[in-house]
C-alpha positions in Angstrom: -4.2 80.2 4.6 -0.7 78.8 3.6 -1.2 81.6 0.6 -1.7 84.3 2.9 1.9 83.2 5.0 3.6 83.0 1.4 2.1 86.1 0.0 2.3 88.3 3.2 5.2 88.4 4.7 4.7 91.4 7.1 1.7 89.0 8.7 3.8 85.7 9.7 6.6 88.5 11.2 3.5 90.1 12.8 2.5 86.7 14.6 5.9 86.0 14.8 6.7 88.9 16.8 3.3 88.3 19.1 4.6 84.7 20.0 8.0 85.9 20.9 6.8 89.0 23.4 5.4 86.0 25.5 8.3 83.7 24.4 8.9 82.9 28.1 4.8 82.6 29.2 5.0 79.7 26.0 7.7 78.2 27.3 6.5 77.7 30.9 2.8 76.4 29.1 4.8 74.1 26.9 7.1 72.8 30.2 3.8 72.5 32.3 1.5 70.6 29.4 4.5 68.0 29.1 4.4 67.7 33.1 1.1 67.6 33.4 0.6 64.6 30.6 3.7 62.8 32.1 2.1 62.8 35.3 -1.2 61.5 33.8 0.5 58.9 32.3 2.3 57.9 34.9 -0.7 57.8 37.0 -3.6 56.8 34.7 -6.3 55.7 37.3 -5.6 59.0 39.6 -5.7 61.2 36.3 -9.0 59.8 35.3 -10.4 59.9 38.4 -9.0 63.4 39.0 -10.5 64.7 35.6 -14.1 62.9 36.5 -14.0 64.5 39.9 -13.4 67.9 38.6 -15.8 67.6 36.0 -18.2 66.4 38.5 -17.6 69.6 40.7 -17.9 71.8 37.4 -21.3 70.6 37.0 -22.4 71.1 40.4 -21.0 74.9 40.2 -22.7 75.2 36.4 -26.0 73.9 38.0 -26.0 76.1 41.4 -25.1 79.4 39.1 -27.9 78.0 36.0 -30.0 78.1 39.4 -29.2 81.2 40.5 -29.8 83.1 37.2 -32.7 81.3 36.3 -34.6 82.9 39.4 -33.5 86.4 38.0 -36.3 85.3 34.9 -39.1 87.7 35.3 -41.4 85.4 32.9 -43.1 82.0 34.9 -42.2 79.6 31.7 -38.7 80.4 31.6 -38.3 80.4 35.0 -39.4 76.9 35.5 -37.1 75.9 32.4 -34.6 77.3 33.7 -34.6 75.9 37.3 -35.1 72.8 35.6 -32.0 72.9 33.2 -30.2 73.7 36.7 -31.7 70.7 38.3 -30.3 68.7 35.6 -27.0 69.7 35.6 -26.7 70.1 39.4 -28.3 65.9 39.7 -25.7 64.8 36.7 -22.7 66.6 38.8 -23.5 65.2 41.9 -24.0 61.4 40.0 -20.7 62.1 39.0 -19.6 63.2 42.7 -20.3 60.8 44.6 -20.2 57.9 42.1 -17.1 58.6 39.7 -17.6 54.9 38.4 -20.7 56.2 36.6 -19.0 59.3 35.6 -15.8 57.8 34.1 -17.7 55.6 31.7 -20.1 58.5 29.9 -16.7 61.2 30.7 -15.3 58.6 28.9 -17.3 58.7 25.6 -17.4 62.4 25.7 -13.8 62.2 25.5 -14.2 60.4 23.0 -16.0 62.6 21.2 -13.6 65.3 21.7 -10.6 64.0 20.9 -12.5 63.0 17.3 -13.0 66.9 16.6 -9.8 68.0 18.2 -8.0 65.5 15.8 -10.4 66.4 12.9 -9.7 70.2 13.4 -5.9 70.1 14.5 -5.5 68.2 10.8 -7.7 70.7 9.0 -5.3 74.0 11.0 -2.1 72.4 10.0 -3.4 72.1 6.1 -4.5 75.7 6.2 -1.2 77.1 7.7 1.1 74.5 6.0 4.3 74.9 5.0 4.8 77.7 8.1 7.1 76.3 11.0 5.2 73.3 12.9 2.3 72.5 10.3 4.0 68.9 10.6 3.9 68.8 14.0 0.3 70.1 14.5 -0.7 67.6 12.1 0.8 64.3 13.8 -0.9 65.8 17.3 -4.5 65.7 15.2 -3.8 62.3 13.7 -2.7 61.4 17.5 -5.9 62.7 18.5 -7.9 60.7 16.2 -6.3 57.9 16.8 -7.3 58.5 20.6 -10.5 58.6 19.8 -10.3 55.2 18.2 -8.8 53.5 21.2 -10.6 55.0 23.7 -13.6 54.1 21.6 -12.4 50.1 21.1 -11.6 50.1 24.8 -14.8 51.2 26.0 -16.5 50.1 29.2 -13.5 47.6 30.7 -10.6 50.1 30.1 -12.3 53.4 31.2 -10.5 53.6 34.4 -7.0 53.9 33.2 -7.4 54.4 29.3 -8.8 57.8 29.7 -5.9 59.1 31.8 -3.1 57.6 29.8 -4.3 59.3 26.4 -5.0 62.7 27.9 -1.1 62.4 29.1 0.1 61.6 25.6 -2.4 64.7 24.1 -0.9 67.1 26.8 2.5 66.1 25.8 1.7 66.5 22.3 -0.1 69.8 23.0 3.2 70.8 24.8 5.4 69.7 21.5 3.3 71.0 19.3 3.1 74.5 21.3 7.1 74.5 21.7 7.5 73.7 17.7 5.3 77.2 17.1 7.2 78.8 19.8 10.8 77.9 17.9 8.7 78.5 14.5 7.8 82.1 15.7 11.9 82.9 16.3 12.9 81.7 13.6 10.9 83.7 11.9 11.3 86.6 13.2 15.1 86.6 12.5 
């Protein structure tokens, strides 16, 4: 991809120019991300609870609407799959509920999981559209990432309750930098 920015100039002023008609939405997403992961930091036992707790409540929705639709099935076998998958999600979400201890410690390793791929993918994006304005930066936010992963892996169970919340501070930040660095990228281009 760094071929087609060299190559084709009219395409980096087209993205460019689509980054800097929502110059001041970007701005306000990169001010909030930074907030937010401030906060988190600040905070790291509230933030992962917070995050468990709204995950919990996403389940429980996921599960009532799985629920819902699967009763819509006009075939008996798929109807009783579906009810079921519903019944699984809707039990996992209220485990998480009413027991966010439970919650934070497998919310935990999913995190995990995601911040492995996010960093893995962030690295592989900045390659592919290095040497355009903020390759650098997108690449330190997936090496942060992975290196996430790794802590929040080493620290698993004992630091669950506060480890979670204090790295998904430092990847909103980072998202926020990162975000700003395309944002100043994009005019800079465009001039």
């Amino acid at each position: 991809m760094s071929d087609l920015f060299r190559a084709n100039g009219d395409l980096r002023k087209l993205i460019a120019n689509a980054i800097n008609r929502n110059r001041t939405r970007y701005l306000i997403v990169c001010a909030l991300l930074v907030a937010v992961g401030i906060i988190s930091i600040i905070f790291p036992v509230v933030s992962t609870f917070a995050t468990v707790f709204v995950i919990g409540w996403l389940l429980v929705i996921a599960g009532i609407v799985q629920g819902a639709h699967a009763m819509s099935y006009h075939e008996t076998g798929a109807k009783i799959i579906g009810i079921l998958i519903a019944l699984v999600t809707l039990v996992a979400g209220l485990m998480i509920v009413y027991n966010p201890l439970i919650g934070t410690l497998s919310i935990t390793m999913m995190i995990t999981i995601y911040f492995l791929m996010d960093g893995i993918f962030r690295i592989l994006a900045a390659l592919r559209i290095r040497p355009h304005g903020g390759w650098s930066i997108m690449l330190l936010n997936g090496v942060v990432s992975l290196a996430m992963a790794f802590i929040l892996f080493f620290a698993l169970p004992g630091g669950a309750l506060w480890v979670l919340g204090v790295l998904l501070g430092v990847n909103f930040v980072f998202m926020g930098l990162t975000l700003f660095t395309l944002v100043a990228a994009a005019r800079n281009a465009s001039l």
